[in-house]
C-alpha positions in Angstrom: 301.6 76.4 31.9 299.0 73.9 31.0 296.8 76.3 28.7 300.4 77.3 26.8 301.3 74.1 26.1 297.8 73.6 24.4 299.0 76.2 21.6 302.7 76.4 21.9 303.4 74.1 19.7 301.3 74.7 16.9 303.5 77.2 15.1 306.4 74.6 15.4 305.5 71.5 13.7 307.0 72.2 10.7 310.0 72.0 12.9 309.7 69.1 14.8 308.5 67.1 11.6 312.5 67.9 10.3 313.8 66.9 13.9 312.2 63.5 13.8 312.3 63.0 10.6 308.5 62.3 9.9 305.7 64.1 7.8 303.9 66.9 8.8 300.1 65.3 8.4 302.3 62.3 11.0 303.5 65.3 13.8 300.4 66.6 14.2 299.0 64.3 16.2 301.1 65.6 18.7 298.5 68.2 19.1 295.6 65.3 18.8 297.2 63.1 21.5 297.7 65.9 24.0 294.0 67.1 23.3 292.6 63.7 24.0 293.8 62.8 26.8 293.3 66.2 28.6 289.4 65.8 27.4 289.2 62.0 28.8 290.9 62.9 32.3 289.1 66.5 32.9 285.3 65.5 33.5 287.1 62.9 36.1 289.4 65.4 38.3 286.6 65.7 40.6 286.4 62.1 41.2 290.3 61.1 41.5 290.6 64.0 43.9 288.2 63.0 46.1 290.0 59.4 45.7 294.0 60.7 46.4 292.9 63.8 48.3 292.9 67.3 46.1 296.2 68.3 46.9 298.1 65.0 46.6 296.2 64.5 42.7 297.1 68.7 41.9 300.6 67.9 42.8 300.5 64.2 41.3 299.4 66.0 38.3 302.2 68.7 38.1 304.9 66.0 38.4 303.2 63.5 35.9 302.8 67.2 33.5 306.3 67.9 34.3 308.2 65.0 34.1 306.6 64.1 30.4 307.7 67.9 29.6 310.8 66.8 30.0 310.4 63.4 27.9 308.6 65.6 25.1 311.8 67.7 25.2 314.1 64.6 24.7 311.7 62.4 22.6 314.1 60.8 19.9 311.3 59.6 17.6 307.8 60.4 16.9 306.3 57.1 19.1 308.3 58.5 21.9 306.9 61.7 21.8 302.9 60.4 21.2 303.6 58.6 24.7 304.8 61.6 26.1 301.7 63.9 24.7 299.4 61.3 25.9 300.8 61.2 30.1 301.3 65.0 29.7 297.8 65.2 28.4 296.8 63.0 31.7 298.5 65.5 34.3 297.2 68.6 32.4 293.9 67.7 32.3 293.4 67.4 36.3 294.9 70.8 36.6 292.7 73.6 35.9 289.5 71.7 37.5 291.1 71.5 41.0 292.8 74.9 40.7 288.9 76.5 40.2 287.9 74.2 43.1 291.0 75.3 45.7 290.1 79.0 44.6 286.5 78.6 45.4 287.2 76.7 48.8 289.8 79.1 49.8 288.3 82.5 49.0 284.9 83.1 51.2 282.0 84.1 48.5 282.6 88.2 49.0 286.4 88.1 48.0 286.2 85.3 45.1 286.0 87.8 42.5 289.8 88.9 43.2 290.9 85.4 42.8 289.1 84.9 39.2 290.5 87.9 38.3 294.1 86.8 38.6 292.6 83.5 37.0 291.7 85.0 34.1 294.6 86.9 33.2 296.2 82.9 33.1 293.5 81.7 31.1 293.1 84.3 28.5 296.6 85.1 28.4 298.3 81.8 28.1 296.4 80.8 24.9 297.3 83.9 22.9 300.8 83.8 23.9 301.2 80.2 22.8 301.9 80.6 19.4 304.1 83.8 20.1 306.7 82.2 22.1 306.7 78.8 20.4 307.9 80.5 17.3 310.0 82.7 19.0 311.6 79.7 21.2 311.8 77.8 17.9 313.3 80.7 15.9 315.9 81.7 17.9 316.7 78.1 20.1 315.7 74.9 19.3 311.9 73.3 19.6 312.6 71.2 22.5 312.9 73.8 24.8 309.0 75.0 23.9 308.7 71.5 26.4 311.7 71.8 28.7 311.1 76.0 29.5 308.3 73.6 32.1 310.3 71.8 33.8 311.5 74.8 36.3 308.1 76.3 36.4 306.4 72.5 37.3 309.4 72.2 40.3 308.2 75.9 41.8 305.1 74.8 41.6 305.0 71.5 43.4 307.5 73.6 45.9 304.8 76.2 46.8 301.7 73.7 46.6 303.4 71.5 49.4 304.1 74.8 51.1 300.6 76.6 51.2 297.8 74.4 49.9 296.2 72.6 51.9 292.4 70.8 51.7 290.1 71.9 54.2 288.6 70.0 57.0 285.5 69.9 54.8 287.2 67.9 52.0 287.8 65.4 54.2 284.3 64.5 54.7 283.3 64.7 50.8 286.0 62.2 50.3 284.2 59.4 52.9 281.7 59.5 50.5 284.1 57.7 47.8 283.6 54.9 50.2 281.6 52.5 51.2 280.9 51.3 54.8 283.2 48.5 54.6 286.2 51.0 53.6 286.0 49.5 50.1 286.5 52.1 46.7 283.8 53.1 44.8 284.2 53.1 41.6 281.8 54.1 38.5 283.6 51.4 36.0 280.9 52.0 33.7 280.3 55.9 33.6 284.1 56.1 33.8 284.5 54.2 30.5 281.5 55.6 29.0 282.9 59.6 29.2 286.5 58.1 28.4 286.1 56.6 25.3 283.2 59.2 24.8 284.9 62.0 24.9 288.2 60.9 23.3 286.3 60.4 20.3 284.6 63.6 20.2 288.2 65.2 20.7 289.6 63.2 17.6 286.5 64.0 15.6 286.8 67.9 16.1 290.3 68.0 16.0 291.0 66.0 13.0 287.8 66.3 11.2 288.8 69.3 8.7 292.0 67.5 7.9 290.0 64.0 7.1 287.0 65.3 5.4 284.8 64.7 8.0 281.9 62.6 7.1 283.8 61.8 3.8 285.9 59.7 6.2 284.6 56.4 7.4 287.0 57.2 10.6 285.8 60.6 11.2 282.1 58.9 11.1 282.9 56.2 13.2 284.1 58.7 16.0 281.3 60.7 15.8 279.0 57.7 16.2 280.8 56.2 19.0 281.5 59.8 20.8 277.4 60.6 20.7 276.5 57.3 22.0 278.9 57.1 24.5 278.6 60.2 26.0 274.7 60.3 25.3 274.3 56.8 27.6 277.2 58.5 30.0 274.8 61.1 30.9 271.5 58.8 31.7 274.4 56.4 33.1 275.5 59.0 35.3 272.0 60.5 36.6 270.8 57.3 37.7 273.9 56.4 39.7 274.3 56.8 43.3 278.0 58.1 43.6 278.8 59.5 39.5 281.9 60.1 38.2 280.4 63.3 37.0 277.5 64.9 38.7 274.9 66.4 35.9 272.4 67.0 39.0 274.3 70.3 39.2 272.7 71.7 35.9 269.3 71.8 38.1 270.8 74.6 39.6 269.6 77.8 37.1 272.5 79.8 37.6 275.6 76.9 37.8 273.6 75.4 34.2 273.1 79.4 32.9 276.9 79.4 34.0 278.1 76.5 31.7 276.6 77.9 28.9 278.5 81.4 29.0 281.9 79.3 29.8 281.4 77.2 26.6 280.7 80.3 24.8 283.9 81.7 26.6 285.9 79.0 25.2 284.2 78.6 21.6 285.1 82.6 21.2 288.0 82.9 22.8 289.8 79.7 21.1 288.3 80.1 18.1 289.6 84.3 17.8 293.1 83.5 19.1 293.2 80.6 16.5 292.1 82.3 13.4 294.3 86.2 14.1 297.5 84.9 13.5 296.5 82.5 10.9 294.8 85.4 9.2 297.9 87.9 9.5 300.5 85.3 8.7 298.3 83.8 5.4 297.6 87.2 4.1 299.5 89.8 4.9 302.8 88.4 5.7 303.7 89.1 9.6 305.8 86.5 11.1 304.8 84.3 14.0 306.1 86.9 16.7 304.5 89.7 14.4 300.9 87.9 14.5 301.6 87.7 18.8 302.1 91.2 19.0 298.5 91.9 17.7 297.6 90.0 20.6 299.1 91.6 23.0 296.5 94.3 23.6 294.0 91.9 24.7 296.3 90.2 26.8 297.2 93.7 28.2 293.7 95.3 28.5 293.0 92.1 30.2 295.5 92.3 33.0 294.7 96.2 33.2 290.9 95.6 34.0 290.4 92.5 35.1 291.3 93.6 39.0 288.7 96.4 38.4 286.4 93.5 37.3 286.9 91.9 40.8 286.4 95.2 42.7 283.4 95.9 40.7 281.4 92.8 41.6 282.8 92.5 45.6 282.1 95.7 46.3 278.5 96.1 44.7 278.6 98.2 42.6 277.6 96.2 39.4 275.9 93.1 39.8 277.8 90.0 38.3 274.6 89.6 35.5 274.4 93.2 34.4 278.2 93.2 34.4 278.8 90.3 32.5 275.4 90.7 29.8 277.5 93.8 29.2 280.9 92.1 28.7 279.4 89.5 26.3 278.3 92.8 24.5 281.3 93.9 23.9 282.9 90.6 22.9 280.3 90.1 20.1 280.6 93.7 18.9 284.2 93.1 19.2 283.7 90.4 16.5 281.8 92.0 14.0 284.2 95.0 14.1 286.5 92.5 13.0 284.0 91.7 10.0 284.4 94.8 8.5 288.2 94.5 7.9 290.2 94.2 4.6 293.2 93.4 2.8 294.1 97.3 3.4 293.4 97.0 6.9 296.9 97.3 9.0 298.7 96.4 12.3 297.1 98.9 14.5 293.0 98.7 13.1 293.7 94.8 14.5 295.5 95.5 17.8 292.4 98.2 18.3 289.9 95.5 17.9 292.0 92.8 19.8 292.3 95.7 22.9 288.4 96.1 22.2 288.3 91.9 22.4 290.2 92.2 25.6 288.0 95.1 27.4 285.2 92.5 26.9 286.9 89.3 28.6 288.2 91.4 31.1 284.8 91.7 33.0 283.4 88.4 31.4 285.6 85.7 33.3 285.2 87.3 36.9 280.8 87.8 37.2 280.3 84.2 35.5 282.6 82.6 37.8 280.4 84.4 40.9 277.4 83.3 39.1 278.6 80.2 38.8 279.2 79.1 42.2 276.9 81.3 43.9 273.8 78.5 44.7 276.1 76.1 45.9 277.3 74.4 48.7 280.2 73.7 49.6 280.6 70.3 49.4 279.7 70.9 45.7 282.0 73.3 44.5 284.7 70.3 43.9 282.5 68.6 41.3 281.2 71.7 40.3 284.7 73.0 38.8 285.4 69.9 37.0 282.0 70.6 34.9 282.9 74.3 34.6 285.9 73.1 32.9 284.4 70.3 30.6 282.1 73.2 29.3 285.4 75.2 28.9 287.5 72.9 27.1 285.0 72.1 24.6 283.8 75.6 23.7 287.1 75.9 22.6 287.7 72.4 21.0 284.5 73.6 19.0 285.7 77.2 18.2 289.2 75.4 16.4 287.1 73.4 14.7 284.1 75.7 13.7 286.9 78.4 12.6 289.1 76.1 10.7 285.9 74.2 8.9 284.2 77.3 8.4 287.0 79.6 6.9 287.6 77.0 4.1 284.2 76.4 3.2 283.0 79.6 3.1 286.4 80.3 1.3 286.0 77.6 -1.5 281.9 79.5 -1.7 283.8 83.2 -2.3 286.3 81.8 -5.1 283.0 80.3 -7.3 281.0 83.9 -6.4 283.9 85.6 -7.2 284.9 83.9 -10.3 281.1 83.8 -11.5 281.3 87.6 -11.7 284.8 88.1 -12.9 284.9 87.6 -17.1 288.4 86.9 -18.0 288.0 88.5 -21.6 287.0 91.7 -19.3 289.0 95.0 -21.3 289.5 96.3 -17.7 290.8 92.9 -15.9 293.4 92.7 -19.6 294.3 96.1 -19.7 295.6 95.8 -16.0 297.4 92.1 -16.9 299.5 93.6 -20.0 300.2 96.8 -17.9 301.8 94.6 -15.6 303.3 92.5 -17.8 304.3 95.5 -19.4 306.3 96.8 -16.1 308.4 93.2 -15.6 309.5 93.3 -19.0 311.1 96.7 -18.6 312.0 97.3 -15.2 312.4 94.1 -14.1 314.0 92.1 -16.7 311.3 89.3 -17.1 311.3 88.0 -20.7 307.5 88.9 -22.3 306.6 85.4 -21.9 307.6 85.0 -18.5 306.1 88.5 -17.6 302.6 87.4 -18.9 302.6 84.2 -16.8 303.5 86.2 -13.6 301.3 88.9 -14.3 298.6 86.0 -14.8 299.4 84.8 -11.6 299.6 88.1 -9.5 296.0 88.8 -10.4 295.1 85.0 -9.7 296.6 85.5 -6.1 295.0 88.2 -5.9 291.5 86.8 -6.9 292.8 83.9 -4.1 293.3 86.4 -1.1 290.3 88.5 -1.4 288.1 84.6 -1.4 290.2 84.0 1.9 289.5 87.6 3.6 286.4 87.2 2.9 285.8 84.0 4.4 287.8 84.8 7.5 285.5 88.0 7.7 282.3 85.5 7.4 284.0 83.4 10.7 284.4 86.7 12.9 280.6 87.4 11.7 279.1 84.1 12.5 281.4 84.4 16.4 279.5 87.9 16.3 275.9 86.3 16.0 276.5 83.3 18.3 278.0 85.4 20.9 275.4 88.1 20.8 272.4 85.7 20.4 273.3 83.9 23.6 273.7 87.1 25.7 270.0 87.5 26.8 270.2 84.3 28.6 271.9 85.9 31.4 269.1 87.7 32.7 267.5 84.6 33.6 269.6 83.8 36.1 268.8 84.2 40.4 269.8 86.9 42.0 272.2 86.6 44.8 273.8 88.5 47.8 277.6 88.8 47.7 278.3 87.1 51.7 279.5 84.3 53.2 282.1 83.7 55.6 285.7 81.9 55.1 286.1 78.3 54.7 288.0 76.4 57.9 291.6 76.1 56.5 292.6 76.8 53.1 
């Protein structure tokens, strides 16, 4: 629900722009807000669960995630709905960290891998379908209900958390370290503040860079100035302190810190693919919204399919978690650069192929690194542990969005001057083919010869446009190809480990 409502609205802005009556460039900070303030309270979910307890701030978090749904849904004006963003932002962003953490502590070491499993079929589905169902919901309802469709889900949620989850007897001595002797609240004012404002202006920079010019904007340069010193002094802040809002001592550990790596590449792929497909099919070759989806829906499906076999794979020893996932990042980075080799000519099912092939590769990716991840350490770790998992997440993909959306129009702006460098307008072939076609209109379809030149002047200029765009959008699946496959060798560096361990007391 949370990951969903990170995409689902993109597709319906447009809309929501007309139903508030604002500008397009004003609505999108709909997405901004909601970004930001699920990037300031993440790193922190570890700390305020320790504070309330884990299961009173999960279920805190639903009903703040929840209610806000429900004020998004209803939100007469724009200011309304920014508010709204920025609480639902707040309750989203403590979600995924203490889901990973309830999963580790209620799973014993040697059945985890079934539990990631089912996670990953959320995590990988829920962006991909985002899109999909917001313009379907949009389409054929209105765009409030892309919010209120979570207010039923968020009530069956805090029903079965208060029902089954509960922290175990373990928890309750991590949280006495929030404490001093004298009962009093610790509290990191300083690191808090530091990896707030920090990382809410990292999230503004990368999210409205490309729209502001980046460093052609004095705002853009302020954020990135104030997000690199801020989180740069957060990090010495936080090494040096005796009870940190986020614990960086973790990344000793070889195979959590080889861990955080792969998740941010998870996220920088995964983010980055699902962004750029259905912008891709939509720009150039004309699918609709629900159209684009489908061509997701292999992944999504392969996913599902394998992931289980994933699980069953790693518990029961047959593959170890590093072989097993050096050979899933493989096949997510040849994945890629089979999508570099695809054309205007290219059609629905050469994309659903390669999404499928996309899919096989995440499928056994998601379930070994999240073994690996938590497989040196204790248990009294594993709460702080999942908050960092997640900050690595969430920015991989807040830097796939942006390196995809950057990249794609530079590199397409660098195709339009090679292309028209090498294309001579007085060319006999490139006129012959402009007054056969102006030719055609005239006669068949009753343009007058004047009119029929200009539109045969402007067919072959969109044409000239579309192959600078495919091309650029093949240079982005390239450059995720590279990235991905250069960082796959830093798996085998990691420990190796036996798959044991006994249940945690309660659950």
């Amino acid at each position: 629900m949370e990951l969903l409502d990170t995409s689902i609205a993109n597709v319906s802005l447009p809309h929501i722009a007309g139903g508030l009556g604002r500008s397009f460039d004003e609505v999108t900070w709909i997405l901004t807000t909601y970004l930001v303030a699920n990037a300031v309270v993440l790193p922190m979910s570890a700390w305020l669960s320790r504070v309330f307890g884990r299961k009173n701030y999960y279920m805190a978090c639903v009903a703040l995630f929840t209610i806000t749904s429900f004020l998004c849904g209803i939100a007469p004006t724009l200011a309304i709905m920014l508010m709204a963003r920025v609480l639902q932002g707040i309750g989203g962003g403590g979600l995924a960290p203490v889901e990973q953490a309830i999963l580790v502590d209620t799973f014993p070491p040697n059945k985890r891998a079934s539990a990631f499993a089912l996670y990953t079929i959320a995590i990988v589905t829920a962006p991909a379908i985002g899109p999909v169902l917001g313009g379907w919901i949009t389409d054929n309802y209105n765009w409030r209900w892309i919010f209120l469709i979570n207010i039923p889900i968020g009530l069956g949620s805090l029903w079965l958390t208060n029902r089954f989850v509960h922290d175990p007897p373990s928890f309750a001595e991590e949280r006495k370290k929030v404490r001093s002797e004298d009962g009093k609240l610790r509290v990191d004012g300083i690191g808090i503040a530091l990896i707030g404002i920090g990382s809410a202006a990292m999230e503004i920079l990368l999210d409205r860079g490309q729209i502001d010019d980046w460093f052609g904007s004095t705002f853009i340069t302020w954020m990135f100035i104030i997000g690199v010193t801020c989180l740069t002094v957060a990090v010495f802040w936080e090494i040096h302190h005796p009870d940190p809002v986020i614990d960086f001592h973790l990344l000793k550990i070889r195979n959590f810190a080889i861990a955080n790596v792969f998740y941010f590449v998870f996220g920088f792929g995964l983010f980055a693919s699902t962004t750029m497909i259905p912008q891709l099919l939509q720009s150039l070759y004309g699918y609709r919204a629900i159209d684009a989806g489908l061509v997701l829906g292999p992944g999504a499906f392969v996913i599902t399919m394998l992931a289980p076999v994933s699980a069953q794979l790693v518990q029961r020893g047959f593959v170890r978690p590093r072989i097993l996932l050096f050979g899933a990042i493989m096949i997510v980075g040849i994945s890629f650069l089979h999508y570099s080799h695809f054309n205007l000519d290219t059609n629905y099912s050469h994309y659903a192929w390669a999404r499928g092939l996309q899919g096989l590769g995440y499928a056994f990716f998601f379930v070994p690194l999240s073994v690996i991840a938590y497989s040196q350490l204790k248990p009294d770790q594993n709460n702080k542990a999942s908050s960092l998992t997640n900050f690595f997440r969430n920015w991989g993909g807040s830097f796939g969005i942006a390196f995809v959306t950057t990249m794609s129009e530079r590199r397409e702006n660098f195709h339009q001057a090679t292309l028209g460098a090498n294309v001579n307008p007085s060319s006999p072939v490139l006129q012959s083919r402009i007054q056969q076609t102006a030719a055609y209109l005239h006669i068949h379809d009753g343009f007058s010869q004047v009119d029929a030149l200009k539109a045969s002047y402007l067919h072959y200029y969109n044409l000239f446009q579309d192959q600078a765009r495919i091309l650029a959008f093949m240079d982005c699946f390239h450059l995720l190809g590279v990235i991905t496959l250069i960082a796959a060798p830093l798996i085998l560096f990691t420990k190796g480990f036996k798959m044991g361990g006994k249940a945690p007391e309660g659950h």
